[in-house]
N, C-alpha and C positions, 0 to 999 in steps of 0.2 A: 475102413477107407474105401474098400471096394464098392459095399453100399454108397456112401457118401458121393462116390464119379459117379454111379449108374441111375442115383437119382437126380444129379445135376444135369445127368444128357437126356432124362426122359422129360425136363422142365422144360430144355432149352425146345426139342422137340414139339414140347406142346404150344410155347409161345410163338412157333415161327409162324407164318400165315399159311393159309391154306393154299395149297396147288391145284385145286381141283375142286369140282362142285358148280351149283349156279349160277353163283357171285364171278364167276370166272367166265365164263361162257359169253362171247362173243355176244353183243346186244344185237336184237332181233331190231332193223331198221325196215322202214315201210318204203320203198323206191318213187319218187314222184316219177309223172309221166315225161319230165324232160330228162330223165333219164342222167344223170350227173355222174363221171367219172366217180365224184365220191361214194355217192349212192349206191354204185354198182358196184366198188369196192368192198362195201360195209353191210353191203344187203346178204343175209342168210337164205340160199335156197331150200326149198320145202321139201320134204319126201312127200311125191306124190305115189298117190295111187296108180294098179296098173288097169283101172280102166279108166273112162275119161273122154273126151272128145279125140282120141289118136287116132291118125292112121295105123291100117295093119302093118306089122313087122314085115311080113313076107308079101308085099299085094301081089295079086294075079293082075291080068291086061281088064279084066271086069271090072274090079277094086282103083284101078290107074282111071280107067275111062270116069268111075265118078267121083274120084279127085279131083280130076281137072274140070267137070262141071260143077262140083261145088266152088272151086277157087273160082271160076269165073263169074258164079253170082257173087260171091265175097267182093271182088273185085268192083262187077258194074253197082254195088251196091256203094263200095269208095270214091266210086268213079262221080258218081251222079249224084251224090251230097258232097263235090269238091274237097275230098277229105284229103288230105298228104300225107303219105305216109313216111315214118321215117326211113331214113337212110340207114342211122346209123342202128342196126340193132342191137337192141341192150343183151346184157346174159340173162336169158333163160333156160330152165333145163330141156333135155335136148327132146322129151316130149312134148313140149309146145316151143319150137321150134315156127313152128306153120304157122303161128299166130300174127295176125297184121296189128302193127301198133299205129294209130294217130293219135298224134302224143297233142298235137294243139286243142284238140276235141278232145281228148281226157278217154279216149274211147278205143279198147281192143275189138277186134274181129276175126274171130274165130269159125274157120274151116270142119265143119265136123259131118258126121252121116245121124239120117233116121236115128238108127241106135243106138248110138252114145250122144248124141244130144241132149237127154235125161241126166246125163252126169253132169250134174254142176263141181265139183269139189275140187277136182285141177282146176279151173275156170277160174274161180271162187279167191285160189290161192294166187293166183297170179295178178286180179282184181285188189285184191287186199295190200300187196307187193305195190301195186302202180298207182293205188288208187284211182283207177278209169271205172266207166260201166262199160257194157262187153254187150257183144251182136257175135251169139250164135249162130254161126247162119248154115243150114241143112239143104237137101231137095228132098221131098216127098217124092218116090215112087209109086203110085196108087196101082192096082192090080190094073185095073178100067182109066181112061184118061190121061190126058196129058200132064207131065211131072210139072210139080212147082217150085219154089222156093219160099221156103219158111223160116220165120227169122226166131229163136228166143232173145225178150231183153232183160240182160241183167243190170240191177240197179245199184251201183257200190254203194255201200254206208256200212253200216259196226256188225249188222246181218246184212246180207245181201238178199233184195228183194228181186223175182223171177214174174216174169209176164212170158205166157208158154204161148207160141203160135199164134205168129202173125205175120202179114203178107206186107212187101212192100208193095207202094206206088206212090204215083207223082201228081199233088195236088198241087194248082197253079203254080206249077214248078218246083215245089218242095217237096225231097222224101217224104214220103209218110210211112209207117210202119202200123196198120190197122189189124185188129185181131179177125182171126180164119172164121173163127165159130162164134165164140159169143162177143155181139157186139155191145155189152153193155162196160164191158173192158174200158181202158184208158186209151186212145191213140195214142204217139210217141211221133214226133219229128225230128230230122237227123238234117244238120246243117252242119259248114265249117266250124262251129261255136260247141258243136257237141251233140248231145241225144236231150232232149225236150220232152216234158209230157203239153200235146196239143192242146190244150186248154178252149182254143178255137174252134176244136174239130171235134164235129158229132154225133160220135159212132151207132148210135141208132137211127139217124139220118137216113132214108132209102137211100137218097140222092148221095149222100156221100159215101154210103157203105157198101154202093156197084163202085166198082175203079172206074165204068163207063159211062157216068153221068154226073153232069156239075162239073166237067174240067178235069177232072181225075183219069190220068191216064193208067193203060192195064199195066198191071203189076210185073217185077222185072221179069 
């Protein structure tokens, strides 16, 4: 008899469903960029890595000072392609915190330095999450010369595609985002509607590839 119970509780056991495992695991949702109570409820955050576009843990007053001048080209870079940003910000983990969403342009903008600007993989996960494409946006400190601002664009889809250094400025009135060095590269235009590949614009162009001839004003 004893057999008889202890194989009836090992059946019962085996037929009950499982508690645990993949089947079980919260589905993995992709976030749209209007950002939906639902979405944000049901969205799974990423373990990111700990490098990445971040500010340092501990900044010094050196580290502060080129915070606030990279936010502020982030900034005139939203300013000057009309971009809104939203109000309400969605949950992100609290290392991209700093990240600007414009959720009507489909488009983040991201705060970063020289050095981790190369890390795409936070960037990457947060793209994927929003489905937006993303504006890196750096200053170059050169040893010699005056600093600039350099933008990377990333292009959301199933890989995300990367266009590494490029300068803004403003052709008859529209951002342009044209490459630093090689101009046989794509242009890119950033309006309220989103980020564009310029199709009009002709980066081997002398005239269009000085910011200071043909109407193109210098770069931000």
């Amino acid at each position: 008899m004893a057999g008889t119970a202890r194989t009836q509780r090992l059946t019962l056991l085996a037929c009950r469903p499982a508690t645990f495992g993949a089947e079980n695991k919260p589905e993995r949702r992709p976030l749209s960029c209007s950002w939906s109570e639902e979405k944000k409820a049901a969205a799974v955050q990423p373990a990111l890595p700990m490098n990445g576009s971040y500010m340092p843990k501990y900044p010094n007053a050196i580290d502060r000072a080129e915070e606030m001048e990279t936010l502020r080209a982030a900034l005139a870079i939203v300013r000057t392609a009309g971009l809104e940003l939203d109000e309400k910000v969605p949950i992100l983990p609290v290392k991209c915190a700093h990240y600007l969403i414009a959720a009507d342009a489909d488009l983040l903008i991201v705060p970063a330095s020289a050095s981790t600007a190369k890390y795409y993989q936070a960037v990457e996960d947060i793209m994927g999450l929003s489905r937006c494409d993303a504006l890196m946006v750096y200053v170059a400190r050169p040893g010699t010369g005056s600093n600039r601002v350099v933008v990377n664009i990333g292009i959301h889809g199933f890989v995300p595609l990367w266009h590494r250094e490029y300068r803004p400025c403003l052709i008859e009135g529209v951002l342009h985002f044209v490459p630093d060095q090689d101009a046989s590269k794509p242009a890119f235009k950033l309006t309220r509607r989103g980020l564009t590949q310029a199709a009009d614009f002709d980066a081997t162009n002398p005239d269009f590839a000085s910011p200071t001839k043909s109407g193109a004003a210098s770069k931000i």
